[in-house]
C-alpha positions in Angstrom: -5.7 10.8 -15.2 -3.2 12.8 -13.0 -1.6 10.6 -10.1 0.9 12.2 -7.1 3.2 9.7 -6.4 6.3 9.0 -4.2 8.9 6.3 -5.1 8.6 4.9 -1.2 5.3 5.4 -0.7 3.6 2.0 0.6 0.3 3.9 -0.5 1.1 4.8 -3.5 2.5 1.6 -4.4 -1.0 -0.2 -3.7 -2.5 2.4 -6.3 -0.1 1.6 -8.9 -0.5 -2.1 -8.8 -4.6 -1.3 -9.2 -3.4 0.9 -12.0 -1.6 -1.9 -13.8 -4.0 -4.5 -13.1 -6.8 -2.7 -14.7 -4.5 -1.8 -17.7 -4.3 2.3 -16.7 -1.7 4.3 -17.3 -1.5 8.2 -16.1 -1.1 10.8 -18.4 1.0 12.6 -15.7 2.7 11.1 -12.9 3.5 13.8 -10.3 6.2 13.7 -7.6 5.7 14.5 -4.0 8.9 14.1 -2.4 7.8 13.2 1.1 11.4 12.6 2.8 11.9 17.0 1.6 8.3 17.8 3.3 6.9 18.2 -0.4 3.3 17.2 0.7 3.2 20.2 3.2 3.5 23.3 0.5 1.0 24.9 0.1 0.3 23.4 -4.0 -0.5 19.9 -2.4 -2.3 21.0 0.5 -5.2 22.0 -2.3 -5.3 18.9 -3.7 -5.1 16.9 -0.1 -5.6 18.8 3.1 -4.3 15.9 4.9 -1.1 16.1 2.9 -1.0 12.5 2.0 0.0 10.4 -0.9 -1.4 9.0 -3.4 -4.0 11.6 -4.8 -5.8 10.7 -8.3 -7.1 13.0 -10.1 -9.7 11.3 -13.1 -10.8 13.6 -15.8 -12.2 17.1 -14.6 -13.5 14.9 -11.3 -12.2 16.1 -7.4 -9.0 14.6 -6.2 -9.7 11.2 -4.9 -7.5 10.3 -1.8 -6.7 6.9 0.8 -5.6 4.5 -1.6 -8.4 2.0 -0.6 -10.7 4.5 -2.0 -8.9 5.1 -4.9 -8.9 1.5 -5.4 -12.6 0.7 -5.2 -13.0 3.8 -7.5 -10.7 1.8 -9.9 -12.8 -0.8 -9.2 -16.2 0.6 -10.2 -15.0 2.6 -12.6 -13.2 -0.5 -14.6 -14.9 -3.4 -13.2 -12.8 -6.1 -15.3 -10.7 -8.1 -14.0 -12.6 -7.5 -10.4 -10.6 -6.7 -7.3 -13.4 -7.6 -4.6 -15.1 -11.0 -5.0 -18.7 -11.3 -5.7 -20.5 -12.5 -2.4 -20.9 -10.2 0.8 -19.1 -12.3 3.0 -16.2 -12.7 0.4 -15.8 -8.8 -0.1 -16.1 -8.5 3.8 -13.1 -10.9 4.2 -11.2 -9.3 1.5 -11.9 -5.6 2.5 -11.1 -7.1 6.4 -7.5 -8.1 5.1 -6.8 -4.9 3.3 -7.9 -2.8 6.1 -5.3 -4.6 8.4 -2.8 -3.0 6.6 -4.3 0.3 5.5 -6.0 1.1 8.5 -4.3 -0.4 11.3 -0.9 -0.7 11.0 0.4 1.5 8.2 -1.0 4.7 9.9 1.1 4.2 12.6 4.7 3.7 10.6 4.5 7.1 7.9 6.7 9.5 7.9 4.9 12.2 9.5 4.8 9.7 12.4 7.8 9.1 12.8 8.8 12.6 12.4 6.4 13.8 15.2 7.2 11.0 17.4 10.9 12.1 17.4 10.0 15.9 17.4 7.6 15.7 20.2 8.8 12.7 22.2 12.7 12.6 20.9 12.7 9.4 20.1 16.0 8.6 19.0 16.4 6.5 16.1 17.0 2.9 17.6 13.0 3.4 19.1 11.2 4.7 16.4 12.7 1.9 14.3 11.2 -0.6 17.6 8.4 1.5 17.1 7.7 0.6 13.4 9.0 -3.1 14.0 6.4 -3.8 16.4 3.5 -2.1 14.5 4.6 -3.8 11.5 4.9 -7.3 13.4 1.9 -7.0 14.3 0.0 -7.0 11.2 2.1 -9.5 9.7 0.7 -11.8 12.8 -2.8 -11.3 12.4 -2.4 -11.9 8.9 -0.9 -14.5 8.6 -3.5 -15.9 11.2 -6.4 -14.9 9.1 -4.6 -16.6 6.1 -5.3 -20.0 7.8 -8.8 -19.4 6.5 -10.0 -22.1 4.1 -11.2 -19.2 2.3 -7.3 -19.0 1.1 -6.3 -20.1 -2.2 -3.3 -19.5 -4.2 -3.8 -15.7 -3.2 -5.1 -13.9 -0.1 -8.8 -15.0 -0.9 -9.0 -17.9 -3.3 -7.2 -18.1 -6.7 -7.5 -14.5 -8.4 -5.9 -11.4 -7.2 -7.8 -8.9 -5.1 -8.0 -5.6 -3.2 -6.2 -8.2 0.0 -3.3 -9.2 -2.5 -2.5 -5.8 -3.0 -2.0 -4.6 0.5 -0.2 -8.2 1.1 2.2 -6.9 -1.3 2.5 -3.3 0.2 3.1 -5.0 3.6 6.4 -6.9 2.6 7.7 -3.7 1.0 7.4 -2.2 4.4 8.9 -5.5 6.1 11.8 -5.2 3.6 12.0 -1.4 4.5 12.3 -2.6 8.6 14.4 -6.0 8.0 11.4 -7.9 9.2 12.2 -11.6 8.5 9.2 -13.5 6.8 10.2 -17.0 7.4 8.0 -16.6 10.4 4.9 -15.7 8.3 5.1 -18.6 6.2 1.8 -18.2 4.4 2.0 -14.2 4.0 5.0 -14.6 2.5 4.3 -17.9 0.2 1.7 -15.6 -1.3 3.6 -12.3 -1.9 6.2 -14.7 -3.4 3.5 -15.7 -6.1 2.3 -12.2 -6.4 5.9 -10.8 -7.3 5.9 -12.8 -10.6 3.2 -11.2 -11.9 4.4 -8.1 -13.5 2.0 -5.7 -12.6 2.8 -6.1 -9.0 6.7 -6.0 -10.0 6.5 -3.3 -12.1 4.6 -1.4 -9.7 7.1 -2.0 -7.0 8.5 1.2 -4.9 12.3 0.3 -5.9 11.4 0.4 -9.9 10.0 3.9 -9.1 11.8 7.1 -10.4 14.0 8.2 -7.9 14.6 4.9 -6.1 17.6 4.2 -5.4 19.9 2.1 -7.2 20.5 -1.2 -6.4 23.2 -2.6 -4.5 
């Protein structure tokens, strides 16, 4: 199993806490520096035309690519401990939550966003940070609306980690990365609070990543 990582990747990071969860461990972990324009030479353009982290590569099979993908893969592929629950409308709710993040407002914060937005439109810095801020905000709203759901346990969707939990967990990375404050997202952040103690979510994180920086 071949993965191409990025220490701040918000992707990646999801793929690494299915990794650890499930027990996995890559025989080769390979850096795409995204901040140096890595994913756009022309090695990684073979592996993922849209020149996007994570990419797994299992075995001899194609590169797998969108980290919700490569989850579910996980998933199938090692079904124990689950990451989707077991009834349709549960895996619908949970899939629903992930897809906040993964599909609607991560998208809009990446790099090659905010590079083409200051390229194109010359944003200055000040308004692609706004820019990120509000996308970001958003999310965290609807989420932490949705988490008024009696379907909500100790985690996103009852009391064992799924799918949700790990894009909860990719969205306060991002909030940390934009000095969101979470104290106004009291149940988001109760759960990613819970989730951090668990070490395959804190092992996973993006600042325990080669080539994170150090803290200070």
């Amino acid at each position: 199993m071949k993965l191409f990582s990025f220490w701040r990747s918000l992707a990646t990071y999801r793929v690494r806490i299915a990794l650890n969860i499930k027990g996995l461990v890559p025989e080769e972990v390979i850096q795409i520096n995204l901040m140096k324009g890595e994913q756009r030479e022309a090695a990684f353009r073979a592996v993922n035309p849209m020149m996007a982290i994570p990419a797994l590569i299992d075995g001899n099979g194609p590169a797998l690519f969108e980290s919700l993908a490569i989850i579910e893969y996980l998933d199938e592929t090692h079904p124990n401990p689950p990451l989707l629950p077991r009834d349709p409308p549960g895996r619908a709710r949970v899939r629903g939550l992930a897809q906040i993040v993964a599909s609607d407002s991560h998208p809009l914060i990446v790099p090659r966003v905010r590079e083409y937005l200051a390229h194109e439109f010359k944003f200055d810095e000040p308004s692609v940070l706004k820019w990120c801020r509000h996308w970001h905000t958003a999310a965290l709203t609807a989420l932490e609306r949705h988490l008024q759901d009696k379907s909500t346990g100790r985690y996103a969707h009852g009391d064992s980690v799924t799918l949700a939990d790990i894009c909860l967990a990719s969205q306060a990375a991002g909030a940390k990365y934009f000095n969101i404050d979470l104290a106004q997202f009291p149940t988001f952040r109760r759960i990613v609070d819970s989730l951090a103690t668990i070490d395959a979510f804190a092992s996973a994180h993006p600042l325990k990543q080669p080539g994170a920086p150090a803290p200070t």
